[in-house]
C-alpha positions as CSV (number, residue, x, y, z in Angstrom):
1,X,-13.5,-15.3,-25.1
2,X,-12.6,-11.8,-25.2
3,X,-8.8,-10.9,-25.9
4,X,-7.2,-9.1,-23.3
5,X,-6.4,-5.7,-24.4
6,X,-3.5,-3.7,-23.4
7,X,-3.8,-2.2,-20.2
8,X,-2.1,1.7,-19.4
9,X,-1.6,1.4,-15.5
10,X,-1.1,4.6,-14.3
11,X,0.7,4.9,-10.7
12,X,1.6,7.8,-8.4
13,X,5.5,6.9,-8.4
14,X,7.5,3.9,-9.9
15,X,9.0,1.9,-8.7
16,X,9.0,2.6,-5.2
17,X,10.5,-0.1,-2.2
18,X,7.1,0.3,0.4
19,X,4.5,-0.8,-2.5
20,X,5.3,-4.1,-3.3
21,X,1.7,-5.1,-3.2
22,X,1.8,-3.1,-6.6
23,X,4.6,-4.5,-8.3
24,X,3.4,-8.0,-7.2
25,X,0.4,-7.0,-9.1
26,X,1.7,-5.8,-12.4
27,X,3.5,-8.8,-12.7
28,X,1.0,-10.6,-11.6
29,X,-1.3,-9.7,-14.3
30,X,1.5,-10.1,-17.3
31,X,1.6,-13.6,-16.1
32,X,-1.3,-13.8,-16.5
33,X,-1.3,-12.5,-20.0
34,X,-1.9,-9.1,-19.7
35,X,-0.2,-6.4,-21.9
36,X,1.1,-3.3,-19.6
37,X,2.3,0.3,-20.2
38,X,3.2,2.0,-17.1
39,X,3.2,5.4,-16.5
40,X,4.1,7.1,-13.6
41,X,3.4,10.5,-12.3
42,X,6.6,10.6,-9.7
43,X,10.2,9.3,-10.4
44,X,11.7,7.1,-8.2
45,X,13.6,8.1,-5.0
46,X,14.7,5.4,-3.7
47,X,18.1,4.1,-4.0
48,X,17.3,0.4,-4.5
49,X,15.1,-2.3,-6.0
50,X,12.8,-5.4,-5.1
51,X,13.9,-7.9,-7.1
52,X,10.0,-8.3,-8.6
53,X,10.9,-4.9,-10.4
54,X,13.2,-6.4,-12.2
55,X,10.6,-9.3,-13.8
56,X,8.2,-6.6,-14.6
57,X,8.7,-7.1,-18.4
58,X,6.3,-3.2,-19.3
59,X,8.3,-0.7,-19.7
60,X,7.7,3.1,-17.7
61,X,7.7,6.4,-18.8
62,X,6.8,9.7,-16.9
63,X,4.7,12.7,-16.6
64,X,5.9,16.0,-15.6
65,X,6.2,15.7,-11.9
66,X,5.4,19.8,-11.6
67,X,4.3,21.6,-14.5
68,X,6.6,24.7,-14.5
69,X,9.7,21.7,-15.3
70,X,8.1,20.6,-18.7
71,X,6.1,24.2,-19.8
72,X,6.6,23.4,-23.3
73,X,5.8,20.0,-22.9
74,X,2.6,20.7,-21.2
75,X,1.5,23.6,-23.8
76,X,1.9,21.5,-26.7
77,X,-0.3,18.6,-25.3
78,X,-2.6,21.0,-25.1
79,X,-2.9,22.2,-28.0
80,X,-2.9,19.0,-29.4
81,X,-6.0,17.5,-27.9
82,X,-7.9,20.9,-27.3
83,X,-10.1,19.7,-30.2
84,X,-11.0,16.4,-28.7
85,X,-14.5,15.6,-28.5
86,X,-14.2,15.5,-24.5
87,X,-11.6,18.3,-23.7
88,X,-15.0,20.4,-23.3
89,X,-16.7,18.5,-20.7
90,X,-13.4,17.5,-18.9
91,X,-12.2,21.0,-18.7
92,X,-16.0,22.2,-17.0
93,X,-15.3,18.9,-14.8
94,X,-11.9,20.8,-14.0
95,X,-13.4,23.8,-13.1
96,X,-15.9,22.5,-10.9
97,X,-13.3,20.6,-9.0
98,X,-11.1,23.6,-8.9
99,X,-13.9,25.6,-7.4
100,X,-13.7,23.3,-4.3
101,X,-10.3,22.6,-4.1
102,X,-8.5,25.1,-4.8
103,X,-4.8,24.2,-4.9
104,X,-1.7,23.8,-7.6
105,X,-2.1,20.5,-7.1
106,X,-5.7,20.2,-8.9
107,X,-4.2,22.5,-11.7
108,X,-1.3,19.7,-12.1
109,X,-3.7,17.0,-12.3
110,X,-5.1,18.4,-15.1
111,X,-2.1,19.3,-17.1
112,X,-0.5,16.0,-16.4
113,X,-3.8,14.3,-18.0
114,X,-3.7,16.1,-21.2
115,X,0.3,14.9,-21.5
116,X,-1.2,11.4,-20.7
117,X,-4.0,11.6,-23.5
118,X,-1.7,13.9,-25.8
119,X,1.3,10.7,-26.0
120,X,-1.1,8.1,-25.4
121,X,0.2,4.5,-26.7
122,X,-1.9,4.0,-29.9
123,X,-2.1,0.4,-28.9
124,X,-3.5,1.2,-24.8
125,X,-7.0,0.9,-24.8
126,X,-8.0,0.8,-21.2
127,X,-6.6,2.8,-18.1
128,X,-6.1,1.5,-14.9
129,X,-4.8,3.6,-11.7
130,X,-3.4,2.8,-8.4
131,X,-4.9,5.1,-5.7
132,X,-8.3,7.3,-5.8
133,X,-6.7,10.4,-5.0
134,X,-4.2,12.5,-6.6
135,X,-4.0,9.6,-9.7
136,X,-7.5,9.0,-10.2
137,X,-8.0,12.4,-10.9
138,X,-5.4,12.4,-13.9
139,X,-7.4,9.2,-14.9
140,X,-10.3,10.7,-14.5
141,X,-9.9,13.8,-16.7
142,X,-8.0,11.9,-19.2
143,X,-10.9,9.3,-19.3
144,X,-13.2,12.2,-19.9
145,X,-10.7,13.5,-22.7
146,X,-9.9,10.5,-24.7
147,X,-13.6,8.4,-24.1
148,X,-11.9,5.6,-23.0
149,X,-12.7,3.7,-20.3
150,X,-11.0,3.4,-16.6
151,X,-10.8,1.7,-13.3
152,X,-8.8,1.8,-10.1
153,X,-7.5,0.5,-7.4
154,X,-8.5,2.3,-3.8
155,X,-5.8,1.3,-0.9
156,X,-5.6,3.0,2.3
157,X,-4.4,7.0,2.8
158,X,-6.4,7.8,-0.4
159,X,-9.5,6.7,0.7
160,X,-9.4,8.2,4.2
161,X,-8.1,11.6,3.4
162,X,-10.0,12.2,0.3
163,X,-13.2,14.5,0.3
164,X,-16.8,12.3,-0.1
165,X,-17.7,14.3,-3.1
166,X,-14.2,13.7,-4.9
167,X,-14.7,9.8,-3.9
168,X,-18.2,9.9,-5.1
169,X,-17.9,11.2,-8.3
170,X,-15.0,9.4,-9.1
171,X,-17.1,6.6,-8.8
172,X,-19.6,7.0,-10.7
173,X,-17.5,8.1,-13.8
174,X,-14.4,4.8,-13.3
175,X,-16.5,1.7,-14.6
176,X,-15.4,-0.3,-11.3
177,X,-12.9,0.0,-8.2
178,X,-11.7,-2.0,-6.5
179,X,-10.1,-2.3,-2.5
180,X,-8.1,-4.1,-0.1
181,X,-9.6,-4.0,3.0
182,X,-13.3,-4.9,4.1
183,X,-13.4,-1.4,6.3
184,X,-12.1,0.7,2.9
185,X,-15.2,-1.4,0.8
186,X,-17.6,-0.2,3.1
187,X,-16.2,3.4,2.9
188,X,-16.4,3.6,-0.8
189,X,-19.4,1.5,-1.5
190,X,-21.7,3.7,0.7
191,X,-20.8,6.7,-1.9
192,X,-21.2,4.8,-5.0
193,X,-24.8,5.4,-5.3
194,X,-25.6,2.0,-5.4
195,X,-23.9,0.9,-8.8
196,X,-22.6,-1.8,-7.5
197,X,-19.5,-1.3,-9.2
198,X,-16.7,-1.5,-6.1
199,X,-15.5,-4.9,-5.0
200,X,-13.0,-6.0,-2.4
201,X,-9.9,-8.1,-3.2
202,X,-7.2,-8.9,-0.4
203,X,-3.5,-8.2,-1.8
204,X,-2.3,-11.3,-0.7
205,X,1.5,-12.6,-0.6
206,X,3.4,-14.0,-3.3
207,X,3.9,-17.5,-1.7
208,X,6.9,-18.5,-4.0
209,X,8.3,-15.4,-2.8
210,X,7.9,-15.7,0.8
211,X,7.9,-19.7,1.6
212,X,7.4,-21.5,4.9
213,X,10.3,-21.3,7.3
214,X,11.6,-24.6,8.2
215,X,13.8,-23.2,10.9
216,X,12.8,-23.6,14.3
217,X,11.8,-20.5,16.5
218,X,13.9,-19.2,19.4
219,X,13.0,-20.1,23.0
220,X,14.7,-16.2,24.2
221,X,12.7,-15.5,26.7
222,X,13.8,-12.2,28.0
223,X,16.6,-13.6,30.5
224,X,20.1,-13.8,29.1
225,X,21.1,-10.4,28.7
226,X,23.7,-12.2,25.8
227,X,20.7,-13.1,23.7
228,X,18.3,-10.6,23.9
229,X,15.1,-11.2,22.2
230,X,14.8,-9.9,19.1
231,X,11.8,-7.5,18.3
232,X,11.4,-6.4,14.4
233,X,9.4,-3.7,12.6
234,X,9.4,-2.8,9.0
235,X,7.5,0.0,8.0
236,X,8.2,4.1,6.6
237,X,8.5,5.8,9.4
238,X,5.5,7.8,9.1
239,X,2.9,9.1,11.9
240,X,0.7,6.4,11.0
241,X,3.1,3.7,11.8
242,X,3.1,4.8,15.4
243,X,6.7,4.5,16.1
244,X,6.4,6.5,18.9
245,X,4.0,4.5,20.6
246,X,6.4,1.1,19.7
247,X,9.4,3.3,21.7
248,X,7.2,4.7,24.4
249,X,6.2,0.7,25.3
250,X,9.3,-0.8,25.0
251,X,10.7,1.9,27.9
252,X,7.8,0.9,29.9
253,X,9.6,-2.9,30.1
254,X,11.0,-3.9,32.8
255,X,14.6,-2.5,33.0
256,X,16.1,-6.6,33.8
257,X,13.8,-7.5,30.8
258,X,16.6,-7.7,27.8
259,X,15.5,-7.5,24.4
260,X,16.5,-5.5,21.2
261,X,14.4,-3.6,18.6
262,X,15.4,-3.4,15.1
263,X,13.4,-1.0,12.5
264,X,13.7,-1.5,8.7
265,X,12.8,1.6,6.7
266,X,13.1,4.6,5.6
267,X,11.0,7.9,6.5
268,X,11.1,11.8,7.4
269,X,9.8,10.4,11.3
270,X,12.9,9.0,11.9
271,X,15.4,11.9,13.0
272,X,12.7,12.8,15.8
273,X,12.4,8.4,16.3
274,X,15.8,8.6,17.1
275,X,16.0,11.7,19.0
276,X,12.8,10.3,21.5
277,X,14.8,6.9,21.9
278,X,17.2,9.0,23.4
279,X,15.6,10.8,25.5
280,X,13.6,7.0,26.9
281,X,17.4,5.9,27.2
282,X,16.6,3.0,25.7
283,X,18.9,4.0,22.1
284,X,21.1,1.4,22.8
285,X,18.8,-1.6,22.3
286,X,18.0,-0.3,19.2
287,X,19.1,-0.8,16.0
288,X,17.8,1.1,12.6
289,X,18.6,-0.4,9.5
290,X,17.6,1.6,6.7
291,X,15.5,0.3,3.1
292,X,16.1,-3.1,2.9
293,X,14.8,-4.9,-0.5
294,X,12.7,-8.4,-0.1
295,X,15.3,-10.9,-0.1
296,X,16.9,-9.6,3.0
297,X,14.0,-8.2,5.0
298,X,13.0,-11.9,4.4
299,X,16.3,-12.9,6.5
300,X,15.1,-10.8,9.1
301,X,12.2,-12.0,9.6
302,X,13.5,-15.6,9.9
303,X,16.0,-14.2,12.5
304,X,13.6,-12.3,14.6
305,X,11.2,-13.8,17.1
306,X,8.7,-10.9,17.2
307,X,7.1,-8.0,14.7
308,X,5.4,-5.3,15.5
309,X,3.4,-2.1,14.2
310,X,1.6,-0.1,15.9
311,X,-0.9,1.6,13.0
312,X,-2.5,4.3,14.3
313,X,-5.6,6.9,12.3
314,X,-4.0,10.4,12.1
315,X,-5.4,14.2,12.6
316,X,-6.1,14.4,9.1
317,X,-7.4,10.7,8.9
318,X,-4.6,9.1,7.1
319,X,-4.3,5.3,8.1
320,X,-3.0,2.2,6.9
321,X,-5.5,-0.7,5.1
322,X,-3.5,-3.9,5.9
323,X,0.0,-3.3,5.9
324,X,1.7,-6.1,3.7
325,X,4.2,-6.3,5.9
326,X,2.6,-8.1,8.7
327,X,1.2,-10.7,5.6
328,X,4.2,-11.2,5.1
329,X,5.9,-11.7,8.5
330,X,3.1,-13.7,9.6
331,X,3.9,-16.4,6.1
332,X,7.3,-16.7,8.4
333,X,5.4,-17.9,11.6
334,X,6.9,-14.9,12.9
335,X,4.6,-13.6,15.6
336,X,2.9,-9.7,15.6
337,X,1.7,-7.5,18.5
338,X,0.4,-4.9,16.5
339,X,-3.5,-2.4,16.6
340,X,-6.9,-2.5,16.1
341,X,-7.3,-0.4,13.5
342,X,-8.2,-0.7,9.6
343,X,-7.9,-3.9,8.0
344,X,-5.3,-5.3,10.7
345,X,-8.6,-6.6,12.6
346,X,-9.6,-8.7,9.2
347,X,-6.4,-10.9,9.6
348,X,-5.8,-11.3,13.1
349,X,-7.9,-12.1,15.9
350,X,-6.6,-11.1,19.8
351,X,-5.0,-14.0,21.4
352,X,-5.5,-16.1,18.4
353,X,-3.2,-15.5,16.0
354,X,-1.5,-12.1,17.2
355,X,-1.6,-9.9,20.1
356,X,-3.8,-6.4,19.4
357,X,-4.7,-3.8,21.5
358,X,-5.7,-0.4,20.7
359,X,-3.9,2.4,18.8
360,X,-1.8,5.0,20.5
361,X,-2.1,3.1,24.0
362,X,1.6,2.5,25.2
363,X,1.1,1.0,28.2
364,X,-1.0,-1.7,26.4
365,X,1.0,-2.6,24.3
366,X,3.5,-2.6,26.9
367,X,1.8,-5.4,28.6
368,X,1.5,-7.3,25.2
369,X,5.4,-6.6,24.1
370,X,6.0,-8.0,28.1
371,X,3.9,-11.6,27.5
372,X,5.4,-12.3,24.4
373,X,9.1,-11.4,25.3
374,X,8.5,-13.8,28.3
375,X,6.6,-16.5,26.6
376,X,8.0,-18.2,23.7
377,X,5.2,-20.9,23.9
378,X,2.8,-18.4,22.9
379,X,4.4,-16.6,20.1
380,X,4.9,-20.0,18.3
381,X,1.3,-20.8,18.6
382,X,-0.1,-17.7,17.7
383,X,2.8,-17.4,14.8
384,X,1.8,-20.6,13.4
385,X,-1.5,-19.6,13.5
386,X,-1.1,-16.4,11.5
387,X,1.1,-18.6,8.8
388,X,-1.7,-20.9,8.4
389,X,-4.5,-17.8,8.3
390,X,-2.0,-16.3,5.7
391,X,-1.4,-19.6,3.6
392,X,-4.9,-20.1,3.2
393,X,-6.3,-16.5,2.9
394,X,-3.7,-14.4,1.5
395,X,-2.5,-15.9,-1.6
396,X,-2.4,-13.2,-3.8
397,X,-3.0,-15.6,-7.2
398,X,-6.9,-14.6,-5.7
399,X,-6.5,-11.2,-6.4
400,X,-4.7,-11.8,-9.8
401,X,-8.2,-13.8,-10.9
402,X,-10.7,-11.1,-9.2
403,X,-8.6,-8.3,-11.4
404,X,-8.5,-10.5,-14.4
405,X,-12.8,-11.6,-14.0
406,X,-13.0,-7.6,-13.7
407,X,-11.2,-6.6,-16.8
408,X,-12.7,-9.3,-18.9
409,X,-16.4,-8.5,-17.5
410,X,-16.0,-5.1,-18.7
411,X,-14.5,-5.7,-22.0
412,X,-17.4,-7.9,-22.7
413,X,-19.9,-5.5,-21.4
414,X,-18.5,-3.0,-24.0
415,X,-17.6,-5.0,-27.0
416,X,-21.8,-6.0,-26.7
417,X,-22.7,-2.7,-26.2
């Protein structure tokens, strides 16, 4: 048996409220009996906490966010590894990039690698990063630097609005990836070059944290306008959430239908959400809560009798993978009419655990908002349905053991080597 070896996970920003799948993981892997450092390349911005944060026993520290904050801090980094044995080939890789992207924000990546290599824990010896954009580069160059190893996790935004030749290359220099959706595997595995070395794991749901509702499910059916039924979303509200398609259906109900919308989250989208709810006069059935941590966004689901997202694949092809939050409403039996698109497909299955039509269509998923509201029948079939896809399928102790097989394959690998 190999020991585990202390793992440096590097992550974009930390700790941030819409990536629990993250969190779940990094405690995940401690219980496991991992050793973490975390280091992140953002500060935090939001105002509160998951309560998994708080069991996260590594502790964090930060890289300058921009360069021009930290100048000293930067220049003396450095100077201190300039004589590493890989500062040469990493700074040509630099160059090259730079030549085909050229932005502040590749010249950051580099600087904040040689702060990651120049206070390295002496007791790290492996990096791991979350996301195959913007933080696998730091990885990448400080991998390159230091000579030692890294891998990374590849999610959703960062696969589909990354260049094929940054992908590419990034994967033939991390010893393995590894994604969350079938749709992102078969992005990134057709540019590995056939290594092999990119392998799909589900996030899963911690089960403990989310367990099954006892409480039975409304029979609201659209009528009473005294007990509306209650429609939730949780989600940043962010152009590929498709809030504007979720506002544009609901005004497409039937005016005697009475039901009420309530969006959890935060998001630059929603002064212009609000402002177009307005204008559909339907503002007053609506109710925007704000960042909400787990404990009571659990509470809403158990009070609501339908979720809904409507994901959508944006200009610059940013999308979701497999948003956790319908995992996690679906654990409550809790119904979804969400969209087609990304990894939504590999958990739910039209008219058999959710309702899906296709992105950006309003007036489809009008029709679907308008059978659900007026069928409570179906949305506790296809809600219990979901639970039992999700109590099955999406138990993230899976993923736990794919990472941990990974880590221990490659330690192996080297240690014979």
């Amino acid at each position: 048996m190999i020991a585990n070896r202390k793992i440096l996970v590097l992550l974009k920003g930390y700790p941030r409220l819409s990536e629990t799948f993250i969190a779940q993981e990094l405690l995940g892997l401690e219980k496991a009996g991992f050793e973490l450092a975390l280091v992140a390349m953002r500060r935090p911005t939001d105002k509160k906490r998951h309560p998994v944060h708080d069991e996260i026993r590594a502790s964090v520290d930060y890289l300058p966010e921009y360069l021009h904050e930290e100048p000293i801090r930067v220049l003396k980094a450095i100077w201190q590894i300039r004589t590493f044995p890989g500062f040469g080939a990493a700074l040509k890789q630099f160059w090259r990039d730079f030549r085909r992207d050229m932005s502040r924000n590749r010249v950051r990546r580099f600087g904040q690698a040689a702060v990651l290599v120049a206070e390295w824990p002496q007791d790290a010896q492996w990096l791991h990063v979350h996301f195959i954009h913007t933080p696998a580069s730091v990885a990448s160059y400080a991998s390159q630097i230091s000579g030692i190893p890294w891998t990374v996790s590849a999610h959703a935004k960062d696969i589909w609005t990354s260049k094929d030749w940054d992908l590419a290359e990034k994967l033939e220099r991390a010893d393995w990836a590894v994604t969350c959706t079938a749709v992102g595997y078969d992005k990134l595995n057709s540019l590995a070059g056939g290594r092999g070395n990119v392998n799909l794991s589900y996030h899963g749901l911690d089960l403990e944290r989310f367990p099954h509702f006892d409480g039975e499910r409304s029979l609201r059916d659209g009528k009473d306008p005294a007990d509306p039924v209650r429609i939730l979303s949780v989600g940043r509200a962010v152009k590929k959430k498709g809030y504007d398609t979720v506002l544009k259906a609901l005004a497409k109900l039937p005016s005697e239908l009475n039901w009420r919308f309530t969006h959890i989250g935060g998001g630059e989208e929603l002064p212009g959400l609000k402002t177009l709810a307005e204008e559909l006069h339907i503002a007053d059935r609506i109710v925007w809560m704000g960042s909400m941590d787990q404990r009571d966004v659990l509470t809403q689901y158990r009070q609501a009798d339908l979720f809904t997202l409507a994901c959508r694949i944006t200009a610059d092809g940013d999308r979701d993978g497999l948003p956790n939050v319908l995992v996690e409403a679906a654990s409550q039996r809790l119904m979804a009419v969400s969209t087609t698109v990304s990894g939504i497909s590999e958990l739910f299955r039209d008219d058999e655990n959710a309702l899906l039509v296709g992105p950006d269509n309003a007036e489809a998923l009008s029709v679907s908002f308008h059978r659900a509201i007026t069928d409570p029948a179906l949305r506790h079939r296809l809600g219990a349905a979901a639970e039992d896809r999700v109590r099955r399928d999406f138990d993230y102790h899976d993923s736990i053991r794919d990472l941990s097989r990974l880590f221990r394959a490659s330690w192996a690998q080297r240690n014979d080597e």
